[in-house]
Backbone bond lengths (Angstrom), bond angles and torsions (degrees), N, CA, C in turn:
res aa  C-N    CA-C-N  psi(-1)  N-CA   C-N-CA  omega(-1)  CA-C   N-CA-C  phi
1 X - - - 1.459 - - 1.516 108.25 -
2 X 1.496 108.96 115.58 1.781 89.07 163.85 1.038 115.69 -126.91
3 X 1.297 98.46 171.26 1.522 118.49 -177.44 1.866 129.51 -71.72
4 X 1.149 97.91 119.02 1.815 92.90 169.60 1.859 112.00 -51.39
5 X 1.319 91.81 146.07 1.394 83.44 172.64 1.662 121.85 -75.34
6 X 1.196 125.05 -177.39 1.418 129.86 -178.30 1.827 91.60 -66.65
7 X 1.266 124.68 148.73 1.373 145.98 150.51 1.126 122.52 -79.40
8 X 1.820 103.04 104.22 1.427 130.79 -178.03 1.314 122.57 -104.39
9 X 1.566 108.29 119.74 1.395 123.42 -169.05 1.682 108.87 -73.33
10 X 1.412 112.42 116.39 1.491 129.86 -159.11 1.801 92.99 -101.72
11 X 1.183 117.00 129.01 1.747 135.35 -166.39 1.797 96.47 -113.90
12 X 1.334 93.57 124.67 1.840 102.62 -160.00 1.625 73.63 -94.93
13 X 1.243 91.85 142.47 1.985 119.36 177.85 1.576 93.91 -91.39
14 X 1.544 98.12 119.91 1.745 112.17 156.96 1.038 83.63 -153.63
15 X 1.979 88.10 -175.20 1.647 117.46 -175.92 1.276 114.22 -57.98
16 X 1.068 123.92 141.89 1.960 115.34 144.32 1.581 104.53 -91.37
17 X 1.703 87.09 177.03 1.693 101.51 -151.16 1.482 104.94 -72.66
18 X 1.734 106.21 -8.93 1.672 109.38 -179.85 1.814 108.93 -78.14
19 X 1.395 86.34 -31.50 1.951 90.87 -175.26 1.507 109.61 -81.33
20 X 1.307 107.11 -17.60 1.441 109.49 -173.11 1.959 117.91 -80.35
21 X 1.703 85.47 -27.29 1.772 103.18 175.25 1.734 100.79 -72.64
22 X 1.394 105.79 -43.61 1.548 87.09 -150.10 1.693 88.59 -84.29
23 X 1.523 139.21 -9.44 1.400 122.22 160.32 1.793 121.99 -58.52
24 X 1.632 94.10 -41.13 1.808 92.79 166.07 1.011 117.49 -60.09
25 X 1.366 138.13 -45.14 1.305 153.43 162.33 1.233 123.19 -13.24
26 X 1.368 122.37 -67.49 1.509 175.36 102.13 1.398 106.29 21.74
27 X 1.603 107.45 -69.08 1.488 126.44 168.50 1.673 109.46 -47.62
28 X 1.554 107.35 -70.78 1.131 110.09 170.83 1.686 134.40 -24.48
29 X 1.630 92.10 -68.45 1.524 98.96 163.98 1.446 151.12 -29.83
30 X 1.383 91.27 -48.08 1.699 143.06 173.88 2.228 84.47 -53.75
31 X 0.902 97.17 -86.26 1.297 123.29 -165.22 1.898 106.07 -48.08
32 X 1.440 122.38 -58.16 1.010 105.53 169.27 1.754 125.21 -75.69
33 X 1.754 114.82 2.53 1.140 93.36 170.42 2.005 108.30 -84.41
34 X 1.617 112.60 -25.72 1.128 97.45 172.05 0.788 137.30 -76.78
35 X 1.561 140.95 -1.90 1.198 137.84 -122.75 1.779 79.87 -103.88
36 X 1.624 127.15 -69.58 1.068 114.45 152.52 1.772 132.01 19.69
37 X 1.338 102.53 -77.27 1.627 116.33 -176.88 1.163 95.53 -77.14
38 X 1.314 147.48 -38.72 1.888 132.85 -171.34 1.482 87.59 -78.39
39 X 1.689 151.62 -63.89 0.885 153.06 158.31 1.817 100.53 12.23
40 X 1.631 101.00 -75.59 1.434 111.68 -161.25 1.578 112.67 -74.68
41 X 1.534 97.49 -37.74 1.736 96.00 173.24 1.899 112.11 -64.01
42 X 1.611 111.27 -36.79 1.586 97.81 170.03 1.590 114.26 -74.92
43 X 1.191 123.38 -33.37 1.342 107.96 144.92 1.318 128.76 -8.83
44 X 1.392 111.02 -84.89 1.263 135.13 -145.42 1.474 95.02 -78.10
45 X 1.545 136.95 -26.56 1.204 155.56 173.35 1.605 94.01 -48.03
46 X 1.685 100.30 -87.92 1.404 109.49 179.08 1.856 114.18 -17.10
47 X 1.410 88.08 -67.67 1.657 95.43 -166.40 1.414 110.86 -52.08
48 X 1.158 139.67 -41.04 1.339 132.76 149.19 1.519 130.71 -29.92
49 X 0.857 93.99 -56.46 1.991 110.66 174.29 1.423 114.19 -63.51
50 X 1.304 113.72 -31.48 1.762 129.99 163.25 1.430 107.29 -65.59
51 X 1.415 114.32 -53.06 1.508 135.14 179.64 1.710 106.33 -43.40
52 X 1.813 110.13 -57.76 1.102 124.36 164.03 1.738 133.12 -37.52
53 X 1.421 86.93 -44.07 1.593 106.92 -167.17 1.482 106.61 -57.23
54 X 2.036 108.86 -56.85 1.281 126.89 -174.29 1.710 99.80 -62.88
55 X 1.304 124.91 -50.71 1.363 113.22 -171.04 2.098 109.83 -47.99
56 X 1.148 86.93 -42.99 1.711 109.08 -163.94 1.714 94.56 -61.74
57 X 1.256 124.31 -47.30 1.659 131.89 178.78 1.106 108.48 -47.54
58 X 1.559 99.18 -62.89 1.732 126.31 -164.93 1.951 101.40 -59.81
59 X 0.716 126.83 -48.57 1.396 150.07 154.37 1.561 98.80 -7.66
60 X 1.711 92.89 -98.19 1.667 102.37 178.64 0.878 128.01 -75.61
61 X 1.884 118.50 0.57 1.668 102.27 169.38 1.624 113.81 -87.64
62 X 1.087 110.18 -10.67 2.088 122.38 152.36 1.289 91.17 -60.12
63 X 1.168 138.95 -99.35 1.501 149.85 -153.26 1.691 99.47 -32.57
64 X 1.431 120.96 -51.60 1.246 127.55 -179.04 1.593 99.29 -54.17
65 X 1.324 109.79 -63.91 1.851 106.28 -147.87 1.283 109.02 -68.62
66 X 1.776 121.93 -15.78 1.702 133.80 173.44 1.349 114.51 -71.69
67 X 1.505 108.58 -13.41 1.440 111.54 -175.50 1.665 92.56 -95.49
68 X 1.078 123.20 -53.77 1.039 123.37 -177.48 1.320 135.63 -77.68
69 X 1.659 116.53 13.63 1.223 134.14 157.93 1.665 101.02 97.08
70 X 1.383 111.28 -4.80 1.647 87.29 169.63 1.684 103.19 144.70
71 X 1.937 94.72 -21.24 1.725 95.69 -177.45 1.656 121.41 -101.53
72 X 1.104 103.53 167.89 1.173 93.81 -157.02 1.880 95.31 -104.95
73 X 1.731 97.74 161.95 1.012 116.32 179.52 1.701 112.17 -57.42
74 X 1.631 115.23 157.79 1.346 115.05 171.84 1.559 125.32 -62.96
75 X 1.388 109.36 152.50 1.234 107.60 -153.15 2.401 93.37 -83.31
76 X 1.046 106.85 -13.92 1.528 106.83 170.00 1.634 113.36 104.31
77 X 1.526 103.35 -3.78 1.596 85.82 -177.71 1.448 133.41 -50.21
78 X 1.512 100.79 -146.55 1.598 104.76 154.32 1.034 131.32 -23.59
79 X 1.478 113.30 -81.67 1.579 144.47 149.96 1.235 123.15 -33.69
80 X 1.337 117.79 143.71 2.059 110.60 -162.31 1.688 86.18 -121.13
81 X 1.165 137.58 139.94 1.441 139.74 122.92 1.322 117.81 -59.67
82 X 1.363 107.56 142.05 1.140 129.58 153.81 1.210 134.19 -125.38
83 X 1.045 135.03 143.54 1.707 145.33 -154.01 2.003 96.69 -110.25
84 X 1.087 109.31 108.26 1.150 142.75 -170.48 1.330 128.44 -86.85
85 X 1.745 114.57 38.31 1.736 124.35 -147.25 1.635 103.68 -63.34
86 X 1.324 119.41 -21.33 1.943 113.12 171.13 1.669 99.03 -59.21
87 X 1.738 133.99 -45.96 1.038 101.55 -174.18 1.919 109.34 -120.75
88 X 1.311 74.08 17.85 1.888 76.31 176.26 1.458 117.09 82.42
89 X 0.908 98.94 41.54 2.431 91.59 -145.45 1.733 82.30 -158.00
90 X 1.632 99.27 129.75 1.411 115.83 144.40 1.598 135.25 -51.24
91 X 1.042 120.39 139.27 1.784 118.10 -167.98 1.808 107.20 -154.08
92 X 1.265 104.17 150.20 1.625 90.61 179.95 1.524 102.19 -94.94
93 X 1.271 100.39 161.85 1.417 131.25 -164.96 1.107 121.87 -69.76
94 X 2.212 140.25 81.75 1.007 119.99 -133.22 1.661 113.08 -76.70
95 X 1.740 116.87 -172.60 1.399 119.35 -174.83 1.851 114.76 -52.26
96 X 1.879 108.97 -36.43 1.203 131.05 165.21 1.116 132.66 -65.57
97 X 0.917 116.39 -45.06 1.882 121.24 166.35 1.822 102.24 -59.17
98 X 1.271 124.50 -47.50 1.338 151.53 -163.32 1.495 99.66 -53.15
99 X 1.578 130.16 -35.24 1.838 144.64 -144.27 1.880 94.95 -143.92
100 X 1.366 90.57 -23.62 2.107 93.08 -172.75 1.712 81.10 -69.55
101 X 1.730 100.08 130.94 1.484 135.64 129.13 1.590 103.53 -40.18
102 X 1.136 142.10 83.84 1.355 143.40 -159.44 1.745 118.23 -178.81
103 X 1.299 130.93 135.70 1.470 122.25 132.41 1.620 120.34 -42.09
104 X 1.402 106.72 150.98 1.761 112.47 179.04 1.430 73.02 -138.10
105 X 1.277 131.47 169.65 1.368 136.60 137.11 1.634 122.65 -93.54
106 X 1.136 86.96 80.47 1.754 79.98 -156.63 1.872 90.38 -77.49
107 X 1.907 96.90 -174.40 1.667 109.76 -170.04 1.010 96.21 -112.02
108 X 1.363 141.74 -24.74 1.187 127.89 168.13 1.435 148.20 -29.95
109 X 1.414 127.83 130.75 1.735 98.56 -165.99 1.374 126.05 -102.03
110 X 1.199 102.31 32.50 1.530 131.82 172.12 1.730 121.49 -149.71
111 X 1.149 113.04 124.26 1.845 97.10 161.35 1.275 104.77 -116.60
112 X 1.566 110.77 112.43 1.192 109.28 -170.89 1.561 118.06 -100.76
113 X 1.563 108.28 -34.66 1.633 124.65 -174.46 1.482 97.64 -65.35
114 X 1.653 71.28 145.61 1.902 89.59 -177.40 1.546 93.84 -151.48
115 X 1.408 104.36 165.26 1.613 123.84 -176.35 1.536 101.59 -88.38
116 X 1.058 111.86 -14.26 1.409 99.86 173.19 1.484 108.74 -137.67
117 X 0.824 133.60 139.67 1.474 142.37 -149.45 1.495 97.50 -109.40
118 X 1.998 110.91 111.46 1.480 129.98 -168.30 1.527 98.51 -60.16
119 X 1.308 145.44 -15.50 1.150 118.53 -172.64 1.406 118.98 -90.60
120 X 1.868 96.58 -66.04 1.636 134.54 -153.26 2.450 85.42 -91.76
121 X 1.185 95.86 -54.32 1.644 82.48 176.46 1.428 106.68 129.85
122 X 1.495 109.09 -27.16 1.228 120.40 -173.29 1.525 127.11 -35.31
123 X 1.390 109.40 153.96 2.265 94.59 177.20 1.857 81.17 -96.91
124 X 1.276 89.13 137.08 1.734 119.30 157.36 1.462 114.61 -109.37
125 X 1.744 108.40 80.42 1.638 115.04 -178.56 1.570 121.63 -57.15
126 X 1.183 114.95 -31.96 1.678 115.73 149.10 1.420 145.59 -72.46
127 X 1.374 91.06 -35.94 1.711 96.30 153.39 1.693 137.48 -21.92
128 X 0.884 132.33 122.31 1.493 132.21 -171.87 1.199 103.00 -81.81
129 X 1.585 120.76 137.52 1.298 125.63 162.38 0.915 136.34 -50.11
130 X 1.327 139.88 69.28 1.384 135.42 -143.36 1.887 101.91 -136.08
131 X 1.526 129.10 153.67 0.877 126.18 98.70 1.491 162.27 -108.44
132 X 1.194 144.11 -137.92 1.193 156.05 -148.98 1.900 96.55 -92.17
133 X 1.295 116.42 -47.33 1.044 126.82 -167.04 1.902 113.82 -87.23
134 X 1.705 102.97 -9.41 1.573 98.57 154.48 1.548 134.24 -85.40
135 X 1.429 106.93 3.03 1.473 125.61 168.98 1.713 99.03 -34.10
136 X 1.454 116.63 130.06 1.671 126.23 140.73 1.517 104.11 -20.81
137 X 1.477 118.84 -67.16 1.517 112.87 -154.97 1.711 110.25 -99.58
138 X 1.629 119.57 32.20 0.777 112.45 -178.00 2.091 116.96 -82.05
139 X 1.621 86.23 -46.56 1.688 83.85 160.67 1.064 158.20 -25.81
140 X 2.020 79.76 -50.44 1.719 103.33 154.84 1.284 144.51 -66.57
141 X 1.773 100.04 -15.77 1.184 115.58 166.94 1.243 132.59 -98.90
142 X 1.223 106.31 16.49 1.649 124.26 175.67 1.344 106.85 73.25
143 X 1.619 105.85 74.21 1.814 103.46 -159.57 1.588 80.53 -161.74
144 X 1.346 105.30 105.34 1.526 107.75 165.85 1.952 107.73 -88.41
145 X 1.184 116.66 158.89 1.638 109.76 -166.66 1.322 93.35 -82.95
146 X 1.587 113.77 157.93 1.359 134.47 170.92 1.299 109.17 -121.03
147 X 1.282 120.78 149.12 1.369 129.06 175.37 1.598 102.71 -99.21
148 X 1.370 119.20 124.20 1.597 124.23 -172.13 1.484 96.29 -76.35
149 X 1.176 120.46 178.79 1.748 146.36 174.85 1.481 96.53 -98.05
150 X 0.895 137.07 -56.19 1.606 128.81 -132.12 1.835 84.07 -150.39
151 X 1.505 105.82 174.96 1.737 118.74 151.37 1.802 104.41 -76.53
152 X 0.753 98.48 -42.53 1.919 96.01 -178.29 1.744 108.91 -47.43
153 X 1.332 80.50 -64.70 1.483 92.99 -171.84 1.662 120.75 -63.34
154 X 1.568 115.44 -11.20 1.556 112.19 150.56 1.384 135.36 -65.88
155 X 1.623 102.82 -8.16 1.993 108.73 158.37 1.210 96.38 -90.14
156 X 1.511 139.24 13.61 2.039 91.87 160.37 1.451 93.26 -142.26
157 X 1.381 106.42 38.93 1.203 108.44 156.35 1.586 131.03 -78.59
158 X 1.479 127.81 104.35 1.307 113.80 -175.73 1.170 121.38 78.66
159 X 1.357 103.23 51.65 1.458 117.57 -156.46 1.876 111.80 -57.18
160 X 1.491 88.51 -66.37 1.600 104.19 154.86 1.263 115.85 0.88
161 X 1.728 104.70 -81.36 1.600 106.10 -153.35 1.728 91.28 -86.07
162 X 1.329 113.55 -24.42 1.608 85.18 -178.03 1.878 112.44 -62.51
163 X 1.413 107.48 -36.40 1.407 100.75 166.04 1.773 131.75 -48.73
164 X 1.486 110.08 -1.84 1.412 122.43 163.21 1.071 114.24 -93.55
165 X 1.243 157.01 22.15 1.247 159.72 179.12 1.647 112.59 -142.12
166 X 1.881 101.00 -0.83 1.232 88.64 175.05 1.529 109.94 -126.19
167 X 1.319 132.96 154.82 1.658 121.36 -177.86 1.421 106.24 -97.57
168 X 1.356 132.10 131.04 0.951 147.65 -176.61 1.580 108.91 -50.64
169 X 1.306 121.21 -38.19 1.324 113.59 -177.34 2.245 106.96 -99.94
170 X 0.878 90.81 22.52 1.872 110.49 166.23 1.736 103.58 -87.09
171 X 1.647 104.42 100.71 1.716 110.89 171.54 1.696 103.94 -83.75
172 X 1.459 101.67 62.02 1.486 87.22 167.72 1.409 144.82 -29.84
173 X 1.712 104.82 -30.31 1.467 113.26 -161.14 1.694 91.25 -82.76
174 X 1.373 124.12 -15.77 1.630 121.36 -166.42 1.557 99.74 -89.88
175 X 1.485 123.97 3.38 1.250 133.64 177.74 1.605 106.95 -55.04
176 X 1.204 145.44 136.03 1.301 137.27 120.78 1.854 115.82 21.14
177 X 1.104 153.31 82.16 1.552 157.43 160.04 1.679 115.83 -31.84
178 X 1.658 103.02 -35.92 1.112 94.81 -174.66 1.591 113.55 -159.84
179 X 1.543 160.37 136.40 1.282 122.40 -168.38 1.790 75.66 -150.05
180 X 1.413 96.74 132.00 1.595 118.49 174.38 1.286 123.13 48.01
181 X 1.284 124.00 -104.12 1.565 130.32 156.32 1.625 114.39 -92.93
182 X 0.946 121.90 50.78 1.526 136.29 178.74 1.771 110.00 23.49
183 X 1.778 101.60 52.22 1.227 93.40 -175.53 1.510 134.99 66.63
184 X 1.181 99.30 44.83 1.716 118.32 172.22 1.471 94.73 62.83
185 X 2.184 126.71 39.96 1.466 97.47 -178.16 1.565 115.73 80.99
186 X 1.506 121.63 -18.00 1.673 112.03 -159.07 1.379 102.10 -111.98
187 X 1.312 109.45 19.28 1.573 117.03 -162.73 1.349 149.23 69.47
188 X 1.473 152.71 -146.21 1.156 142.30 131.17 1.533 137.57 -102.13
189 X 1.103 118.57 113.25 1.608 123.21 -175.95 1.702 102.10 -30.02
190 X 1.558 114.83 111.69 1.341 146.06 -170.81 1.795 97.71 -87.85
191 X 0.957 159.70 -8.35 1.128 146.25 -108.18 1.629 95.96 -169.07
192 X 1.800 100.96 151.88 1.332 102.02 -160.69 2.183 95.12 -105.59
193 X 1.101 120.76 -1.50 1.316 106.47 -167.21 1.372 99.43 -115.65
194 X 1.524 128.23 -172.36 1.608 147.20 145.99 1.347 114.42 -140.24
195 X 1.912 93.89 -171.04 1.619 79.24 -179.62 1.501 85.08 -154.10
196 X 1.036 119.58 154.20 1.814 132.02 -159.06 1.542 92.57 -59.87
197 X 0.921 133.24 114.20 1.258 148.04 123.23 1.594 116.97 5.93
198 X 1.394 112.90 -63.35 1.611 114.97 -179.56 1.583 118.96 -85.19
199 X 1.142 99.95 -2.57 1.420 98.03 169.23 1.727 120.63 -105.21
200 X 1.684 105.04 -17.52 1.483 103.71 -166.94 1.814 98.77 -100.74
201 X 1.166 93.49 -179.13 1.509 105.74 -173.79 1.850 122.69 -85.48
202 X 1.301 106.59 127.96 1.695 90.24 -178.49 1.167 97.09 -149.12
203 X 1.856 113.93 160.35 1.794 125.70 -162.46 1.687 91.58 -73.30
204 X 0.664 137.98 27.67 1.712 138.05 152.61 1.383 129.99 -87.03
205 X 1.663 90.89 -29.43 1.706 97.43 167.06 1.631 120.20 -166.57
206 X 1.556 66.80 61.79 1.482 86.06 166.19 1.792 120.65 -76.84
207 X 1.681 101.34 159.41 1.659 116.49 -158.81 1.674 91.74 -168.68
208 X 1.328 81.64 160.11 1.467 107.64 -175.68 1.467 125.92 -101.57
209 X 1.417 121.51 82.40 1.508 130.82 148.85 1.685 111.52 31.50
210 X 0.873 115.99 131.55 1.445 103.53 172.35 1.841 99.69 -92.10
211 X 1.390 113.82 152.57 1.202 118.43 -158.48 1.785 111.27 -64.24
């Protein structure tokens, strides 16, 4: 007959709380030396996608000016162009078209004003009813126009292409909220690009297309 041996209490191997600090520790370290380099590679991401944006503009504002014999789209201020196909001829954008729940075809190569302002929320009572998808170069961007529901609902219209007009590394929200009379009422330019002034078209000097 034999005997079992005596019953020996077996001690399960883990960390202690000293080995366990200096692995967080460790971890930690790890982490703030990379964080740096992912920093620069999403960086460097962004800047591509910006890179993208301008090719994609640059694109249809050629595509635009061949259709239009050579001129170029409006430059977007204040003032809206509109492209005028009964007489072939640029015209500014009247007070009604400007508040009409409506498409305009405007020439501009942006429609940026809105009644409610995409960032801060604000009402912009002068602002033109516009969205994203009445841009000049929206066609070109494979963006047929939509008619919004509401002023709200003209920021998430076309989400897509409004993300082409904007650069990924643009902190809009660190923009300025508000400056004097919030822009004659028409809000603040939301948007990360422009376009030269002396080359594009504006209701200051306006002319007529050759036929």
């Amino acid at each position: 007959m034999t005997v079992d041996a005596p019953y020996r209490s077996r001690r399960t191997p883990g960390f202690t709380l000293v080995e366990l600090l200096v692995v967080i520790g460790i971890i930690a370290l790890l982490i703030a030396m990379l964080l740096p380099t992912l920093n620069k590679a999403r960086e460097g991401a962004r800047q591509v996608k910006c890179l993208a944006n301008l090719r994609s503009l640059s694109q249809a504002l050629i595509q635009f000016t061949q259709d239009k014999n050579g001129y170029m789209p409006g430059f977007a201020g204040t003032s809206i162009v509109v492209w005028d196909s009964s007489k072939n001829a640029y015209r500014a954008e009247t007070g009604a078209e400007m508040t009409a729940n409506a498409f305009v075809p405007i020439s501009d190569w942006i429609a940026w004003q809105r009644r409610t302002d995409p960032v801060v929320g604000i009402n912009n009572p002068s602002g033109a009813n516009m969205n994203i998808t009445y841009s000049g170069l929206a066609r070109y961007l494979n963006q047929q126009p939509v008619i919004h529901a509401s002023f709200d609902d003209a920021n998430t219209v076309a989400l897509k292409l409004d993300e082409t007009f904007i650069c990924p590394s643009d902190n809009r929200e660190m923009r300025p909220k508000n400056s004097g009379d919030n822009n004659g009422g028409r809000g603040l330019y939301r948007y990360s690009y422009s376009i030269n002034q002396n080359l594009a078209w504006n209701t200051t000097k306006l002319q007529t297309p050759p036929a």
